[in-house]
HTML snippet that shows the backbone in 3Dmol.js (N, CA, C, O; Angstrom):
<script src="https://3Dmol.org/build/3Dmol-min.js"></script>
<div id="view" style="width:600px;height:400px;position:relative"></div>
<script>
const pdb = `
ATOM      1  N   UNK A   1       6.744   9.390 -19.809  1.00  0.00           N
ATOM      2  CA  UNK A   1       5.567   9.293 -18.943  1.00  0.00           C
ATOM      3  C   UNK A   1       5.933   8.482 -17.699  1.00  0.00           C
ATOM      4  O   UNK A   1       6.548   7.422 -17.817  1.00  0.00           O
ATOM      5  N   UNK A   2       5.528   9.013 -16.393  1.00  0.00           N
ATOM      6  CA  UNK A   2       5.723   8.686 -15.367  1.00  0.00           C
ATOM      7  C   UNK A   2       4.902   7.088 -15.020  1.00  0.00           C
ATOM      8  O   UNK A   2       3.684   7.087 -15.199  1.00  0.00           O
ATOM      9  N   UNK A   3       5.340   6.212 -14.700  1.00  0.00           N
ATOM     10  CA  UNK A   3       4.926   4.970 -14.132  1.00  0.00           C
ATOM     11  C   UNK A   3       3.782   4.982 -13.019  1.00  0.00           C
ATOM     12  O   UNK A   3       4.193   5.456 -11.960  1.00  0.00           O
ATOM     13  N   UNK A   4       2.442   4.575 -12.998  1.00  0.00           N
ATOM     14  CA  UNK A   4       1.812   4.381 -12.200  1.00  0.00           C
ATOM     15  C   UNK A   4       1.861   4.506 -10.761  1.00  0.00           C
ATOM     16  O   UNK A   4       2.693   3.691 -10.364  1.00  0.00           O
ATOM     17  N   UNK A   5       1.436   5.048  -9.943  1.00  0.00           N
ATOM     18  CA  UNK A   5       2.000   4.721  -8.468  1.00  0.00           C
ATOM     19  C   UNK A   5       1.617   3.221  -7.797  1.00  0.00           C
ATOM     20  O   UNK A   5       2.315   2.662  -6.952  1.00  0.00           O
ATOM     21  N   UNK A   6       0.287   2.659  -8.384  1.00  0.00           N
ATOM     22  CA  UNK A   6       0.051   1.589  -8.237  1.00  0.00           C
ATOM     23  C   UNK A   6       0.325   0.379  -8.850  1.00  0.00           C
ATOM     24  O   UNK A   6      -0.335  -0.631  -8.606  1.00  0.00           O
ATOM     25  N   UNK A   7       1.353   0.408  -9.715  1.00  0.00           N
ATOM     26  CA  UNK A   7       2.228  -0.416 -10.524  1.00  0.00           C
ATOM     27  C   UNK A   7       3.582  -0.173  -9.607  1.00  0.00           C
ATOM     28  O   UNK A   7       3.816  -1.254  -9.066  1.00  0.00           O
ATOM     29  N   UNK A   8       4.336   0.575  -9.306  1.00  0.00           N
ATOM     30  CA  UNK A   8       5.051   0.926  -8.165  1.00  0.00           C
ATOM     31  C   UNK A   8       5.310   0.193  -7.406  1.00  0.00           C
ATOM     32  O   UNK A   8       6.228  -0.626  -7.450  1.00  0.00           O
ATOM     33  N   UNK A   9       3.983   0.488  -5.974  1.00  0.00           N
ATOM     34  CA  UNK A   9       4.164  -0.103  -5.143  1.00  0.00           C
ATOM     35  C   UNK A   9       3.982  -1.615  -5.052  1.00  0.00           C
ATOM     36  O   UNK A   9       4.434  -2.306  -4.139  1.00  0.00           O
ATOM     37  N   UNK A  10       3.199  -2.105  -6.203  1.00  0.00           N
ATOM     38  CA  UNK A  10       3.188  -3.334  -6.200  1.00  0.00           C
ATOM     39  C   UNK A  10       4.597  -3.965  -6.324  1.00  0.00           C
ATOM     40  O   UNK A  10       4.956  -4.879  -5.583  1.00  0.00           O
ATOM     41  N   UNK A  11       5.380  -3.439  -7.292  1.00  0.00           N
ATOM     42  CA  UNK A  11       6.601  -3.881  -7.416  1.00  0.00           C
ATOM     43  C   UNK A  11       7.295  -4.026  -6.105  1.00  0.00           C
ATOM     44  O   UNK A  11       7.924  -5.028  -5.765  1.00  0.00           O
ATOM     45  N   UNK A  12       7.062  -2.510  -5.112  1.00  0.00           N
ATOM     46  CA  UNK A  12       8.445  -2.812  -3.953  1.00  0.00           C
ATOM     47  C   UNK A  12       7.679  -3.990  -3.255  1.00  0.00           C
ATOM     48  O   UNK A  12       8.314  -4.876  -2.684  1.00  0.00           O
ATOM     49  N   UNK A  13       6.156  -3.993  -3.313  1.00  0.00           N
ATOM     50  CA  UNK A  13       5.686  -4.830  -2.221  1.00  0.00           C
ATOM     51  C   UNK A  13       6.160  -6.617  -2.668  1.00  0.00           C
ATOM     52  O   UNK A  13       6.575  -7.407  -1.820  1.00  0.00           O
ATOM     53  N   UNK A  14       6.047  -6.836  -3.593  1.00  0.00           N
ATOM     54  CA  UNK A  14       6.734  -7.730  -4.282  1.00  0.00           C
ATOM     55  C   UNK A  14       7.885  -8.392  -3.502  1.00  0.00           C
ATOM     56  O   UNK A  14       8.032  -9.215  -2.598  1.00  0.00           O
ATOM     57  N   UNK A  15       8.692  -7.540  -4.387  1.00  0.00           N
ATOM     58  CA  UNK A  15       9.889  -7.884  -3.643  1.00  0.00           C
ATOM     59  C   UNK A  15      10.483  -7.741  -2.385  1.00  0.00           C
ATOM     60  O   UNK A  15      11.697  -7.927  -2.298  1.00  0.00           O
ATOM     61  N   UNK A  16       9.928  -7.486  -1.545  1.00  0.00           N
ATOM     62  CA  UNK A  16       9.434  -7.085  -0.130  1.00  0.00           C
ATOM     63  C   UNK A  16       9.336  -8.193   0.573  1.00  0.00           C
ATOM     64  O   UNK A  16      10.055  -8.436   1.542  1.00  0.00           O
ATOM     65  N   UNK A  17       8.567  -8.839   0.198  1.00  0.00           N
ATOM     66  CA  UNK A  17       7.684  -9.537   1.189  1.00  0.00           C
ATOM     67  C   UNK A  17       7.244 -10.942  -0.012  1.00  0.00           C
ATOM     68  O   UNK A  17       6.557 -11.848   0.461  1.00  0.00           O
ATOM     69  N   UNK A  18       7.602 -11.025  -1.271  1.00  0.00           N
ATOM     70  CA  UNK A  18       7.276 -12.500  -1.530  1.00  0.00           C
ATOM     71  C   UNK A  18       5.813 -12.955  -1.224  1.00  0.00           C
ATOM     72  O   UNK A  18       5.580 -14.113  -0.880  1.00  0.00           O
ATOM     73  N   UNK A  19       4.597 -11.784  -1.391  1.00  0.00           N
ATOM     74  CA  UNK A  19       3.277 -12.159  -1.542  1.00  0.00           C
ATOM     75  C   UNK A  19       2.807 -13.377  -1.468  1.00  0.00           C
ATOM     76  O   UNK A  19       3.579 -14.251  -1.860  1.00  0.00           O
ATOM     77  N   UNK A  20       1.471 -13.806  -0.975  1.00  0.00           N
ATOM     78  CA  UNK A  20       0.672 -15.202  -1.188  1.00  0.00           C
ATOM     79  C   UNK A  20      -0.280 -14.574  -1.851  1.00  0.00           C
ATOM     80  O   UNK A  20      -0.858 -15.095  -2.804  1.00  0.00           O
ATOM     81  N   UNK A  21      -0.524 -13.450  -1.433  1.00  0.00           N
ATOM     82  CA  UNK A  21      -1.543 -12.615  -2.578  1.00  0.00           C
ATOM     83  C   UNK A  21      -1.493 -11.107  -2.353  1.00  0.00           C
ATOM     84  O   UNK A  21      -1.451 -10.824  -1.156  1.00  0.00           O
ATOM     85  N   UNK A  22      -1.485  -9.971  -3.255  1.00  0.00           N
ATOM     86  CA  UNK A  22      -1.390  -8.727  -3.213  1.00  0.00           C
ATOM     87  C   UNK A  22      -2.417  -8.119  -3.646  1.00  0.00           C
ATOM     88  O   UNK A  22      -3.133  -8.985  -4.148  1.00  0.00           O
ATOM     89  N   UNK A  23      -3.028  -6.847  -3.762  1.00  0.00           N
ATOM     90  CA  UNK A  23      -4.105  -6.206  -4.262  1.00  0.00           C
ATOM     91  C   UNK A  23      -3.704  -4.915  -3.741  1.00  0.00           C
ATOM     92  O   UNK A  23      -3.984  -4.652  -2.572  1.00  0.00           O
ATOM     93  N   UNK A  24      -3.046  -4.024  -4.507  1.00  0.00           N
ATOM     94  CA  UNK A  24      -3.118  -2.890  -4.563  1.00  0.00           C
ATOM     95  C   UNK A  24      -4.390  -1.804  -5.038  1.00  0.00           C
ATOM     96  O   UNK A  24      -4.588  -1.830  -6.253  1.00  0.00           O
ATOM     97  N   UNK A  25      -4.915  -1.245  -4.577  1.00  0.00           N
ATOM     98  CA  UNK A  25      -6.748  -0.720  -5.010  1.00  0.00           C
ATOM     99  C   UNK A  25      -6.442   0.970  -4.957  1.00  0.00           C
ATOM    100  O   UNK A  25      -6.038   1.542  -3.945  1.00  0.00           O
ATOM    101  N   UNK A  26      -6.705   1.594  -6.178  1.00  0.00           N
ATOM    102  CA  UNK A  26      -7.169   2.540  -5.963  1.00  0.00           C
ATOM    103  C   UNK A  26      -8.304   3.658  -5.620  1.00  0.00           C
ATOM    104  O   UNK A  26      -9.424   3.762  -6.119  1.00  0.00           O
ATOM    105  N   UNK A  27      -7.673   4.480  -4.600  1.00  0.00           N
ATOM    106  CA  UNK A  27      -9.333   4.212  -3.828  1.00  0.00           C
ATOM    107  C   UNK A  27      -9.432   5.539  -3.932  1.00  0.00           C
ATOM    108  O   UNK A  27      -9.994   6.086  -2.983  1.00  0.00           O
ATOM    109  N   UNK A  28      -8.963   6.387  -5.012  1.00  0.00           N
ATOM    110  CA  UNK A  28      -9.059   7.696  -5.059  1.00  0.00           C
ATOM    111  C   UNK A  28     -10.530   8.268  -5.382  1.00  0.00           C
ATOM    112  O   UNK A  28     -11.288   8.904  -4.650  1.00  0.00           O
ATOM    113  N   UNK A  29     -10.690   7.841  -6.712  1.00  0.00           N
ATOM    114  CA  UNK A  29     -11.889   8.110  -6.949  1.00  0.00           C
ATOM    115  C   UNK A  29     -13.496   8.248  -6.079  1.00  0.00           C
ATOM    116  O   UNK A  29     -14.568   8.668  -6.513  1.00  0.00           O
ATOM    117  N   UNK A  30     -13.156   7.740  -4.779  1.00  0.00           N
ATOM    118  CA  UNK A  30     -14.008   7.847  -3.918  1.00  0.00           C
ATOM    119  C   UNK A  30     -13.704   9.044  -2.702  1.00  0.00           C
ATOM    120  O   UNK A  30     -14.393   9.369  -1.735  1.00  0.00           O
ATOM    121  N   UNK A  31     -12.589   9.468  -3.104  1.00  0.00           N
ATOM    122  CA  UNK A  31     -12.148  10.744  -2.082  1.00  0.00           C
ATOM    123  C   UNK A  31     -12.193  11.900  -3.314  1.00  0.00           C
ATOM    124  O   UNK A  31     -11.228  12.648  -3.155  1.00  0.00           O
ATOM    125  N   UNK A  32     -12.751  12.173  -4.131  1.00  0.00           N
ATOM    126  CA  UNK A  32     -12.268  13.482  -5.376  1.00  0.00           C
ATOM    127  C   UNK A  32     -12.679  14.562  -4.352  1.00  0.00           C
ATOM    128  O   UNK A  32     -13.657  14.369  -3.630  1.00  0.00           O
ATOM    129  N   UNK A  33     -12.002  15.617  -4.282  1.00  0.00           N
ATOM    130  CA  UNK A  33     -12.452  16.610  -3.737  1.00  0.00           C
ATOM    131  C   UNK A  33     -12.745  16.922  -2.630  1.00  0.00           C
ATOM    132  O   UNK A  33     -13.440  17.870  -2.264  1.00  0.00           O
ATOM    133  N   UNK A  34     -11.991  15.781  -1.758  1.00  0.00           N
ATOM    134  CA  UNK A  34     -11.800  15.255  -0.087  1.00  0.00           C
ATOM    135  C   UNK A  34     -10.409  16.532   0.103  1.00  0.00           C
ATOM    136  O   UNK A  34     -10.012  17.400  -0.674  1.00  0.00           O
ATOM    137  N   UNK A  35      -9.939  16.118   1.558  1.00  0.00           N
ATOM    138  CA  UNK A  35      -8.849  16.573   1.996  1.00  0.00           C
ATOM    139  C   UNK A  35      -7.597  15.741   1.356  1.00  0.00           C
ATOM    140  O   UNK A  35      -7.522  14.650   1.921  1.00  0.00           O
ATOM    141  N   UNK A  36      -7.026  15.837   0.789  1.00  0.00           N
ATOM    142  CA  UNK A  36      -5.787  15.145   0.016  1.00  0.00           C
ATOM    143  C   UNK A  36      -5.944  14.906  -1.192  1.00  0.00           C
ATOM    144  O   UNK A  36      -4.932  14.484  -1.754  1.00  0.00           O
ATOM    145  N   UNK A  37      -7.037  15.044  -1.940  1.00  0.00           N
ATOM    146  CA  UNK A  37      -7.210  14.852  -3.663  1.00  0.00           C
ATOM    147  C   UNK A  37      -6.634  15.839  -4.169  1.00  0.00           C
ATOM    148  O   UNK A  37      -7.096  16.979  -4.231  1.00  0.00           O
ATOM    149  N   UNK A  38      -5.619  15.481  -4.553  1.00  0.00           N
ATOM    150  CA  UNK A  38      -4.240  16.033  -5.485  1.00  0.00           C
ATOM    151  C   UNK A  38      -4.578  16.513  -6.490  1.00  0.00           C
ATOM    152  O   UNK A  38      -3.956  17.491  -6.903  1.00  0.00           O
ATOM    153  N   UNK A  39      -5.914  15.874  -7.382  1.00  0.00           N
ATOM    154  CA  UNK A  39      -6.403  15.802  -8.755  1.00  0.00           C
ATOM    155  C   UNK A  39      -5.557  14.875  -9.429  1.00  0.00           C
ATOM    156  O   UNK A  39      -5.955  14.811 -10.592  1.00  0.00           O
ATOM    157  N   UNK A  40      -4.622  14.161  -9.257  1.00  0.00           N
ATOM    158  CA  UNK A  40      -3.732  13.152  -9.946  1.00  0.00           C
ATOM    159  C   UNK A  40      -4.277  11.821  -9.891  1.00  0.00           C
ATOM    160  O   UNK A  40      -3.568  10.939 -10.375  1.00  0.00           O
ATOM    161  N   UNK A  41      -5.567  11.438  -9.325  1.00  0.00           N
ATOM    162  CA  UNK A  41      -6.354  10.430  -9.416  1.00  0.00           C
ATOM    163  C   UNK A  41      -5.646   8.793  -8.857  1.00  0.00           C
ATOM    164  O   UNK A  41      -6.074   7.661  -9.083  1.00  0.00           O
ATOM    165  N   UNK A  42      -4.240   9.305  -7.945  1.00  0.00           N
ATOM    166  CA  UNK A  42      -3.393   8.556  -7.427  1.00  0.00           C
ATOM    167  C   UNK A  42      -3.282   9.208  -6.210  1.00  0.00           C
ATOM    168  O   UNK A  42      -2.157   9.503  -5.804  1.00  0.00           O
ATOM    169  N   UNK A  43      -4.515   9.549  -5.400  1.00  0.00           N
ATOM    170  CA  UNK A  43      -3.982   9.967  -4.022  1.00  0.00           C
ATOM    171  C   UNK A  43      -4.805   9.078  -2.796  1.00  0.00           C
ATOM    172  O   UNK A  43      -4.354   9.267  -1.666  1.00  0.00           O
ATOM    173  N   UNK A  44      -5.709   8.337  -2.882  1.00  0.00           N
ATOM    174  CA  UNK A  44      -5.795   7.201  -1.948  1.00  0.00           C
ATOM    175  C   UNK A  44      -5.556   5.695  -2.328  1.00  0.00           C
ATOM    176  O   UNK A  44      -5.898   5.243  -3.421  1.00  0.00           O
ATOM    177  N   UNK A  45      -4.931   4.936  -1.328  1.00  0.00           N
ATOM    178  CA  UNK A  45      -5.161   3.249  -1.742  1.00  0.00           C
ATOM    179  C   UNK A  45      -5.202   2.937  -0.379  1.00  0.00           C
ATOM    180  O   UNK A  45      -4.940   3.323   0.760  1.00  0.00           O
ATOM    181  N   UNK A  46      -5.878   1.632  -1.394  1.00  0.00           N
ATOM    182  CA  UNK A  46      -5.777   0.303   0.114  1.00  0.00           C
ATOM    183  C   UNK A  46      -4.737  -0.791  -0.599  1.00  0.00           C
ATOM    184  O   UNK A  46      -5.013  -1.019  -1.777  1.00  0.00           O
ATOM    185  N   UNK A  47      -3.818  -1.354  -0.170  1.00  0.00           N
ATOM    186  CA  UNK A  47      -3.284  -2.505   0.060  1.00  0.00           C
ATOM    187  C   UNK A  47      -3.480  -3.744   1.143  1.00  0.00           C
ATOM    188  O   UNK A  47      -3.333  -3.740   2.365  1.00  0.00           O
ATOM    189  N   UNK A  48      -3.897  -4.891   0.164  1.00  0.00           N
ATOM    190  CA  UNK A  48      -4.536  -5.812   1.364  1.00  0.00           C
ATOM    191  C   UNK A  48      -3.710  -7.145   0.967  1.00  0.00           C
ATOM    192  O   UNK A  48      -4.128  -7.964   0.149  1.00  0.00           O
ATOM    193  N   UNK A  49      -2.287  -7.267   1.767  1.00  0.00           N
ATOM    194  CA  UNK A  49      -1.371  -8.239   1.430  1.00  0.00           C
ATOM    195  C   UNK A  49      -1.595  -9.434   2.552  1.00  0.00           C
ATOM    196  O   UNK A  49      -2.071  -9.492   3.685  1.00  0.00           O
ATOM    197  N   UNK A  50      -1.142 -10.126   1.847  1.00  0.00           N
ATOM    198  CA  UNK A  50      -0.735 -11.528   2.473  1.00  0.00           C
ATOM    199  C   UNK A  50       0.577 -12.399   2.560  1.00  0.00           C
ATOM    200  O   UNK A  50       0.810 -13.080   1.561  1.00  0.00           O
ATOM    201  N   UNK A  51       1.304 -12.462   3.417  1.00  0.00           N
ATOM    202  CA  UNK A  51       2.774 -12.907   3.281  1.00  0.00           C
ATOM    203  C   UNK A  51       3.177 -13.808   4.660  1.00  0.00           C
ATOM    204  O   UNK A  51       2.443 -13.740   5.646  1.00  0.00           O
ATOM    205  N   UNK A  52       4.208 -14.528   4.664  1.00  0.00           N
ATOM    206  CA  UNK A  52       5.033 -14.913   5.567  1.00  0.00           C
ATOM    207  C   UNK A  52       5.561 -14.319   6.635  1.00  0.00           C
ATOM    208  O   UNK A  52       5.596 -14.533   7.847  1.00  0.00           O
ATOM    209  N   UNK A  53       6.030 -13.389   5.767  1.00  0.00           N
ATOM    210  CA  UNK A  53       6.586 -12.201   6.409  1.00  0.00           C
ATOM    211  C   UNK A  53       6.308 -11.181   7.658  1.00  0.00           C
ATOM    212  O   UNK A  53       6.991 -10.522   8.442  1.00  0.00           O
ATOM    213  N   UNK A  54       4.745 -11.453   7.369  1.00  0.00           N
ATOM    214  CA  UNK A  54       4.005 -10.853   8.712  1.00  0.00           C
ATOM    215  C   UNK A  54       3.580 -12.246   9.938  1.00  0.00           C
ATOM    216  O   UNK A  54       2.416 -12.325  10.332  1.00  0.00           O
ATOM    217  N   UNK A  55       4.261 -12.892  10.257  1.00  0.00           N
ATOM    218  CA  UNK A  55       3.890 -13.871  10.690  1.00  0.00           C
ATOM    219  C   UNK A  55       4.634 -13.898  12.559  1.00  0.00           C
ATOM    220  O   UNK A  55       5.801 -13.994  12.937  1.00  0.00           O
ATOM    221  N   UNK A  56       3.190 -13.750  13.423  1.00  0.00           N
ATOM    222  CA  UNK A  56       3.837 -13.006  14.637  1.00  0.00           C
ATOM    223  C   UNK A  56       4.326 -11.691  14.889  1.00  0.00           C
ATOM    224  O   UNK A  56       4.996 -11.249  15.822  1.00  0.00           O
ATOM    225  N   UNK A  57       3.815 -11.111  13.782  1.00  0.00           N
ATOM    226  CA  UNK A  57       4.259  -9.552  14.062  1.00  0.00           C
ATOM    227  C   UNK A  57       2.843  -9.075  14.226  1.00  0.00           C
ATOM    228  O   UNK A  57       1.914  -9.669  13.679  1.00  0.00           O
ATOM    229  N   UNK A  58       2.633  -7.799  15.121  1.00  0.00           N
ATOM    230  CA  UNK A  58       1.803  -7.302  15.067  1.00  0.00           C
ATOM    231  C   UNK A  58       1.131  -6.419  14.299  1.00  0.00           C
ATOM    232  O   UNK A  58       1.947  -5.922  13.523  1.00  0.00           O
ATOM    233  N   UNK A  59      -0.046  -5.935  14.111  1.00  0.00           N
ATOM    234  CA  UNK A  59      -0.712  -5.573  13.131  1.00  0.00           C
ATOM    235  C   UNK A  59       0.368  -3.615  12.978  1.00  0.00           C
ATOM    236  O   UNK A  59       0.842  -3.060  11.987  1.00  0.00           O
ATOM    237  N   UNK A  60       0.334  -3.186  14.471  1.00  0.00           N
ATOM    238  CA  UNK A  60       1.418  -1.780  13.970  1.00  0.00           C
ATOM    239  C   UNK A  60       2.563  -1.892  13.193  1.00  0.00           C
ATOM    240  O   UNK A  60       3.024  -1.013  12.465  1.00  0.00           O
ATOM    241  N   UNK A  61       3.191  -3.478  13.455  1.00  0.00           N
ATOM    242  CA  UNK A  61       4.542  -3.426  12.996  1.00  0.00           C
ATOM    243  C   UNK A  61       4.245  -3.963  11.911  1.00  0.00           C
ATOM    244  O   UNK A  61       5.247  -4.523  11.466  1.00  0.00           O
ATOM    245  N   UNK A  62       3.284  -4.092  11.187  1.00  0.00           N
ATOM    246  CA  UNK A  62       2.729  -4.495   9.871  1.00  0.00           C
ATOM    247  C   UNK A  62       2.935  -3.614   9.386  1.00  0.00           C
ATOM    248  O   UNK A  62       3.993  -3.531   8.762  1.00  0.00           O
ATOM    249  N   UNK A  63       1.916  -2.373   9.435  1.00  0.00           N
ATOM    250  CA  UNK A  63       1.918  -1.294   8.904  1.00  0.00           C
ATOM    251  C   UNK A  63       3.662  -0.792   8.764  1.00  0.00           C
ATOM    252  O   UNK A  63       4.194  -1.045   7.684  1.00  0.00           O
ATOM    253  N   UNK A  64       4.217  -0.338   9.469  1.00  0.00           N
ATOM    254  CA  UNK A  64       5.386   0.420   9.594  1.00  0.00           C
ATOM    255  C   UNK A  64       6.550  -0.370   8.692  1.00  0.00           C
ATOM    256  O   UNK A  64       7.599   0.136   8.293  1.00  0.00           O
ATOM    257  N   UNK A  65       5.938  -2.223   8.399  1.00  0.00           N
ATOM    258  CA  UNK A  65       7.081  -2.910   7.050  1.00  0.00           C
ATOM    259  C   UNK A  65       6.594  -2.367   5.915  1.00  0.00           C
ATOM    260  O   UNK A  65       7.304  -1.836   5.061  1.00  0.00           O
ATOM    261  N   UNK A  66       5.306  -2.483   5.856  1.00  0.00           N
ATOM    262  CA  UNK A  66       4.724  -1.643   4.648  1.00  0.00           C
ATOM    263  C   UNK A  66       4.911  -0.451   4.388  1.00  0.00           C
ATOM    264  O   UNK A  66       5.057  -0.089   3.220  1.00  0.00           O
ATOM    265  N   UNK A  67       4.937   0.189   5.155  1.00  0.00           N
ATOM    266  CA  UNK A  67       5.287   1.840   4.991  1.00  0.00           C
ATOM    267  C   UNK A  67       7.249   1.545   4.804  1.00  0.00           C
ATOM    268  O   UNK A  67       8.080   2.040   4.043  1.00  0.00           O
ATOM    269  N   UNK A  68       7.297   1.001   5.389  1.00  0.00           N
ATOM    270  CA  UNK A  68       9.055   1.163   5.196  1.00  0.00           C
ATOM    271  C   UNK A  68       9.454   0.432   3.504  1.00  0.00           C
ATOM    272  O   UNK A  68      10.456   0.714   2.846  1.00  0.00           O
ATOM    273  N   UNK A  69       8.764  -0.179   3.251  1.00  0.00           N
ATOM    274  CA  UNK A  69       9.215  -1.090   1.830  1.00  0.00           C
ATOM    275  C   UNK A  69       8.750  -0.250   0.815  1.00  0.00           C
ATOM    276  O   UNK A  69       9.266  -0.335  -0.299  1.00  0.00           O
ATOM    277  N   UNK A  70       7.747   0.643   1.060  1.00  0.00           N
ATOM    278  CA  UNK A  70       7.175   1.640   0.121  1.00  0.00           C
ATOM    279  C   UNK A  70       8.260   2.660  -0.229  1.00  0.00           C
ATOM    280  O   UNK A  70       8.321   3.063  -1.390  1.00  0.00           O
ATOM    281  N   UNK A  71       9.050   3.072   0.619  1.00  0.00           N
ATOM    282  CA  UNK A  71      10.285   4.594   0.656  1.00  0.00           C
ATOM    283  C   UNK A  71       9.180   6.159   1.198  1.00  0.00           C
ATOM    284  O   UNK A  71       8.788   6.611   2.274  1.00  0.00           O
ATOM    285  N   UNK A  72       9.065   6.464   0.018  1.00  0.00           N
ATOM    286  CA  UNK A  72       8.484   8.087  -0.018  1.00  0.00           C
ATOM    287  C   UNK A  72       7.149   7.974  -0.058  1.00  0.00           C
ATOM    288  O   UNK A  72       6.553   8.650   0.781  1.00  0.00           O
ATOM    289  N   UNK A  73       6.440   7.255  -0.856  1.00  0.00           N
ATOM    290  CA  UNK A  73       5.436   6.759  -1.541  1.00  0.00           C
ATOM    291  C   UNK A  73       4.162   7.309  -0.278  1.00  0.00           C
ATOM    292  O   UNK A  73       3.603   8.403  -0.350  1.00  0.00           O
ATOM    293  N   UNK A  74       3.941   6.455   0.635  1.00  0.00           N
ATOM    294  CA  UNK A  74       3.497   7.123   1.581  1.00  0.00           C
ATOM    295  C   UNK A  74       3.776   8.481   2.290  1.00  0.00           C
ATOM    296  O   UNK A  74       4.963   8.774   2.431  1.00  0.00           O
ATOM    297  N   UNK A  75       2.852   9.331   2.746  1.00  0.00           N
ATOM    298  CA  UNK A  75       2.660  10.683   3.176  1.00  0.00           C
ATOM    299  C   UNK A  75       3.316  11.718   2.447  1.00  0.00           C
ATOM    300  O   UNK A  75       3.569  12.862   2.823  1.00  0.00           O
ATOM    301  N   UNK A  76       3.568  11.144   1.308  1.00  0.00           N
ATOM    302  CA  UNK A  76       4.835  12.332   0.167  1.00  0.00           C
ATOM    303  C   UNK A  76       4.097  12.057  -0.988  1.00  0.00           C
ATOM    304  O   UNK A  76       3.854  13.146  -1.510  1.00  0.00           O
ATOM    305  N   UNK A  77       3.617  11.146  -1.651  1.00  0.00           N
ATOM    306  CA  UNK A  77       3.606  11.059  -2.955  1.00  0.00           C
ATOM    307  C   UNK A  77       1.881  10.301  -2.886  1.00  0.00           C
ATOM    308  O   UNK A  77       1.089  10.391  -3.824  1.00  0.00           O
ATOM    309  N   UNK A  78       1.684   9.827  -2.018  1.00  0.00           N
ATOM    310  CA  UNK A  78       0.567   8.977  -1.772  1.00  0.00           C
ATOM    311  C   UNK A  78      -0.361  10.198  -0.520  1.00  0.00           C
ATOM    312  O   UNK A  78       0.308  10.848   0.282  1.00  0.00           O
ATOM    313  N   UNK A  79      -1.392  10.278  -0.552  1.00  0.00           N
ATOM    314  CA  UNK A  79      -2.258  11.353   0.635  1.00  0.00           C
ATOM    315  C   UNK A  79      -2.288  10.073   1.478  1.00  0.00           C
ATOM    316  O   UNK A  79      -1.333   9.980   2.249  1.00  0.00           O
ATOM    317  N   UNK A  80      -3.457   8.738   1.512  1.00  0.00           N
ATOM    318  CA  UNK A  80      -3.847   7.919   2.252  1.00  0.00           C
ATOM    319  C   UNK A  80      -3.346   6.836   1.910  1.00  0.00           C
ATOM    320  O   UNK A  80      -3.012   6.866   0.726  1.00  0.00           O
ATOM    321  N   UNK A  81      -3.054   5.488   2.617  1.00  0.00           N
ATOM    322  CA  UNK A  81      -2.956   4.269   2.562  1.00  0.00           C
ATOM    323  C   UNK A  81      -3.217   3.692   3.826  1.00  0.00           C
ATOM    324  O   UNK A  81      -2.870   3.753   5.005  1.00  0.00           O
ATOM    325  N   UNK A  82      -4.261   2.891   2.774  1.00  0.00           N
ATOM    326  CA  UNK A  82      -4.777   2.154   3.972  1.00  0.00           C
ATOM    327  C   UNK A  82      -4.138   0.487   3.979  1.00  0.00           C
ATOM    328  O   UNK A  82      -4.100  -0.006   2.852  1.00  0.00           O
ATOM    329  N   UNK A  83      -3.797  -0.132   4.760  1.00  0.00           N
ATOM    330  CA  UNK A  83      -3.080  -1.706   4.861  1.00  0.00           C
ATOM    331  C   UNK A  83      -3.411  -2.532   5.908  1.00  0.00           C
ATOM    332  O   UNK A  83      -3.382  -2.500   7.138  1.00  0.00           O
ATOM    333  N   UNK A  84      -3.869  -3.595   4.659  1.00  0.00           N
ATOM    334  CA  UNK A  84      -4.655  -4.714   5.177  1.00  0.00           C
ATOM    335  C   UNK A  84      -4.024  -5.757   5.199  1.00  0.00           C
ATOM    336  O   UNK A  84      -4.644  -6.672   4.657  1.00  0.00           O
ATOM    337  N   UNK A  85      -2.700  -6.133   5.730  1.00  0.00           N
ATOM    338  CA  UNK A  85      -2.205  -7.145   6.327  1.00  0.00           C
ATOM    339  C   UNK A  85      -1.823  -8.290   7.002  1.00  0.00           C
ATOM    340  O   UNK A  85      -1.188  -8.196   8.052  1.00  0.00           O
ATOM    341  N   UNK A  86      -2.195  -9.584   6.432  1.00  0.00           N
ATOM    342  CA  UNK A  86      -2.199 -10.635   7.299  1.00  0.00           C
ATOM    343  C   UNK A  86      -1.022 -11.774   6.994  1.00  0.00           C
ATOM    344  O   UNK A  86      -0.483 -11.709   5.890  1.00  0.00           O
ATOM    345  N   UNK A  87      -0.705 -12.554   7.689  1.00  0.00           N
ATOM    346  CA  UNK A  87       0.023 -13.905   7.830  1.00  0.00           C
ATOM    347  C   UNK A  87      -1.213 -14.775   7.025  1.00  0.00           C
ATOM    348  O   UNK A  87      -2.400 -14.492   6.862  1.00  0.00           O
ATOM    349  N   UNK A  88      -0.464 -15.874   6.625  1.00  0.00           N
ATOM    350  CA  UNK A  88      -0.988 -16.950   5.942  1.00  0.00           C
ATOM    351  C   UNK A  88      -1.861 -17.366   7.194  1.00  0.00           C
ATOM    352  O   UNK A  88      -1.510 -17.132   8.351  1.00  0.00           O
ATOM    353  N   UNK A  89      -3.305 -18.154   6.760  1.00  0.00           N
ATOM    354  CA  UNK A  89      -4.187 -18.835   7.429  1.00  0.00           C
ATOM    355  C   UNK A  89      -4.709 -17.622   8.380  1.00  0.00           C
ATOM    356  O   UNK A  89      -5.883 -17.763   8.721  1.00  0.00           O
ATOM    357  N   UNK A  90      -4.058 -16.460   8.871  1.00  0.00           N
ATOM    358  CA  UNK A  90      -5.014 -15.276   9.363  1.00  0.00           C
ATOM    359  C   UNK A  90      -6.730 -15.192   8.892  1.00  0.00           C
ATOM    360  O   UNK A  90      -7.434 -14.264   9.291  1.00  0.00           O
TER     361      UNK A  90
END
`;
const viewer = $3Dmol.createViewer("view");
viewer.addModel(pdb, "pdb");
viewer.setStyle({}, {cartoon: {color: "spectrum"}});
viewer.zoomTo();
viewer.render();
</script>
């Protein structure tokens, strides 16, 4: 049996970026039968991290560490992700 996608990405985000806090959300169930519902009940999330890591970077180049630490996961294996990204004290 295949591993969660949201057990997954928590992992790369993890080790990624060394979290202050993570929340991976699946937000499928509120798109069933939208444009991208796969039926695999793993086709929208929000991720709303908090790290060091984003610190002075801007909110695009947020997105694009997140999308890059993910691999495929996004626009291949994932329909939507949404990322909520901030620096400590943001």
């Amino acid at each position: 049996m295949s591993r969660p996608i949201a057990l997954e990405m928590e992992s790369l985000l993890r080790a990624a970026f060394d979290p202050i806090t993570l929340a991976v959300i699946n937000d499928s169930a509120k798109h069933h039968g939208h444009a991208g519902d796969d039926g695999s009940g793993e086709s929208h999330f929000t991720i709303a991290i908090e790290s060091a890591s984003f610190a002075g970077v801007s909110r695009l180049q947020r997105q694009r560490m997140v999308n890059a630490a993910l691999g495929d996961i996004p626009g291949q294996r994932v329909h939507a992700l949404a990322v909520k990204a901030r620096a400590p004290g943001e």
